[in-house]
N, C-alpha and C positions, 0 to 999 in steps of 0.2 A: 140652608134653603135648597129646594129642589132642583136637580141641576149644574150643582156646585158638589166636588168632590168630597167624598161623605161615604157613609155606609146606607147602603140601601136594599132595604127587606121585600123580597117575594112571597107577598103570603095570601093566605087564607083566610076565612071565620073555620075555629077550630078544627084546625090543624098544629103540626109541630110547631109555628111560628109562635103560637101560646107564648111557652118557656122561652122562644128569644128574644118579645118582646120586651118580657118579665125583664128579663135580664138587662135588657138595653134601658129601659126605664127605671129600674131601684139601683143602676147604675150610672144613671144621667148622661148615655151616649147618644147626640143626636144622630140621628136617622131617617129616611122616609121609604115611608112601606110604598110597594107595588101592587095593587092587587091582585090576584092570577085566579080565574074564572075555569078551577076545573071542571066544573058544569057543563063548561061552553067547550071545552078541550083545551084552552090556551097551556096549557103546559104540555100538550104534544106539539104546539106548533116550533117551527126552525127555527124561529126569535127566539123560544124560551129555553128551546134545547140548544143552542149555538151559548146558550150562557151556562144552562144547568145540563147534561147530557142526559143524566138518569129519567128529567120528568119532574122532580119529586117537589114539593113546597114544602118547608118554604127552604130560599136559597139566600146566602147573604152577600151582596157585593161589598166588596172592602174599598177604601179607599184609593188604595192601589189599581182600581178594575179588576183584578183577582174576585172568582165566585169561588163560593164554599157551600155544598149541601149537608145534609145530616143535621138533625137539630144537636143531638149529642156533640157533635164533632163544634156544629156554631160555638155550642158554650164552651166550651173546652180553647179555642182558639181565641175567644174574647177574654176569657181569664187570665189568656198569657201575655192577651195583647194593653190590658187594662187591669193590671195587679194588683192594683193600687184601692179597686172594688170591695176587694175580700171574698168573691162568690167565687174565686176556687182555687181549693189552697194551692201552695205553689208547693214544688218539687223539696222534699224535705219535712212539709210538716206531718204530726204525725197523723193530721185529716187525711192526708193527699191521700193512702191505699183503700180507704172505707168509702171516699169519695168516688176515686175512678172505677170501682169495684158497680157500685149501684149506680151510678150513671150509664156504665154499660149495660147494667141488667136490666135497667127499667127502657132503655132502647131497644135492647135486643127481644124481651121476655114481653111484659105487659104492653108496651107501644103497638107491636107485631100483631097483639090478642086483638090487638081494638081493630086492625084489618079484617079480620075474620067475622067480629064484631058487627064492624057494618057493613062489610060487603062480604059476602056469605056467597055470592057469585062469582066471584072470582077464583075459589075454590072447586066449585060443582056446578056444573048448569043446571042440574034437575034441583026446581024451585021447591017440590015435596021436602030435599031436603035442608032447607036454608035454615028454619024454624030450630033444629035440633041443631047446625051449626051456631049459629046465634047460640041458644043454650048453651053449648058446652062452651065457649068463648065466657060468655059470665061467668061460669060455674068456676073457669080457668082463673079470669080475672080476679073473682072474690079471692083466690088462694092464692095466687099474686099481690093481692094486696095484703096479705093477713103474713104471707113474708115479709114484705117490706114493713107493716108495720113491728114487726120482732126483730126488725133489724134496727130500728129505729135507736139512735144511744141519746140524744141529744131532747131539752124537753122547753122549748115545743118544737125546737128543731130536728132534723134529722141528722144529724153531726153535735157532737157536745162543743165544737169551736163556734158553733151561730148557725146564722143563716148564711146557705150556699146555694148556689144553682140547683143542686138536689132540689130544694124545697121547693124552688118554681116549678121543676120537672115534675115531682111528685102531684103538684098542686093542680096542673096541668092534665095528668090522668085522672085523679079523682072528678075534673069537670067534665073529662071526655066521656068518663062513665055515668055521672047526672045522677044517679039515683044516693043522695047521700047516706039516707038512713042504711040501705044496704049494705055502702062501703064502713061506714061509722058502727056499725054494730059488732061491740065485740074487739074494735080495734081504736082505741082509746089515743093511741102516738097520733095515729092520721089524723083524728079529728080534732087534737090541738094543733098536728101542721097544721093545716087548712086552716084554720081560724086565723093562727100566726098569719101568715101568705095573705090571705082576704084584707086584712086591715091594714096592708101597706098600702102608700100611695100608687107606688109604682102599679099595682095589683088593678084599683080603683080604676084606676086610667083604662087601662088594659081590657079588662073580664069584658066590660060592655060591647066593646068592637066582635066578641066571639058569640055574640046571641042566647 
């Protein structure tokens, strides 16, 4: 219940909080989402920075009062702290290197594109050129995807040990990008994840709150 010591989520409609709600829901961790109005600024204000310093959504309070940002780093920290899940192998198997590998790439690599993606002003103030930034951001993204689908070993997963945190992750960029036929064309792994991903419960719940 809200209020009572628990984890609780600072998020957004699509933002990173996507994949941690995924995760906290196909793993039956209760929780209560925040919601954080960066429209309005609330994540520049001293409340949400005295919790999160960076700004960034979503942030996850642990039950300890301890905050954690980075959606990479949330799943990463849930896996250790809930093993018992199976969304991310533990230290030793022989998932854990193909795991922590593309979990960092698809934070560091495609996450990053979809910044430039939608805000194109934060890079350039001359609005002439936002249009061609945007473009190469897709251009980027399509070729990001079409890695990660060749990366893909696992069928419909992205792992041959099952479904992991990847596959929320992953599932999570494909929605950010919206245009499926574009992502699905040519890349056959993505569009059985996605399907996989789509028909879990946890998912159902989920998708609707991101619009």
């Amino acid at each position: 219940m809200a209020g009572e010591p628990g984890y609780k989520l600072f998020w957004e409609a699509l933002s990173g909080a996507m994949a941690v709600e995924l995760f906290l829901e196909q793993a039956a961790i209760p929780y209560d989402r925040i919601p954080i109005d960066m429209a309005a600024g609330e994540h520049r204000s001293a409340a949400y920075r005295s919790l999160n310093p960076t700004g960034q959504v979503p942030a996850l309070m642990l039950p300890s009062g301890q905050v954690i940002g980075e959606s990479a780093a949330i799943l990463l920290l849930l896996g250790e702290i809930h093993a018992d899940c199976g969304l991310v192998p533990p230290p030793g198997a022989e998932d854990r290197p193909a795991f922590l590998r593309w979990l960092v790439y698809m934070a560091a690599s495609p996450y990053m594109t979809f910044v430039q993606f939608n805000h194109p002003e934060r890079f350039i103030g001359e609005t002439k050129a936002h249009a061609a930034l945007v473009e190469n951001a897709r251009s980027r993204l399509l070729d990001q995807f079409t890695m990660l689908d060749d990366a893909a070993s696992g069928a419909p997963h992205f792992l041959r040990g099952g479904l992991t945190a990847l596959d929320l992750y992953l599932y999570m960029l494909i929605e950010f990008f919206g245009d499926h036929d574009a992502v699905f064309t040519g890349r056959n792994r993505l569009a059985r994840l996605h399907d996989a991903v789509s028909t879990l419960e946890s998912t159902r719940r989920v998708r609707p709150r991101h619009g």
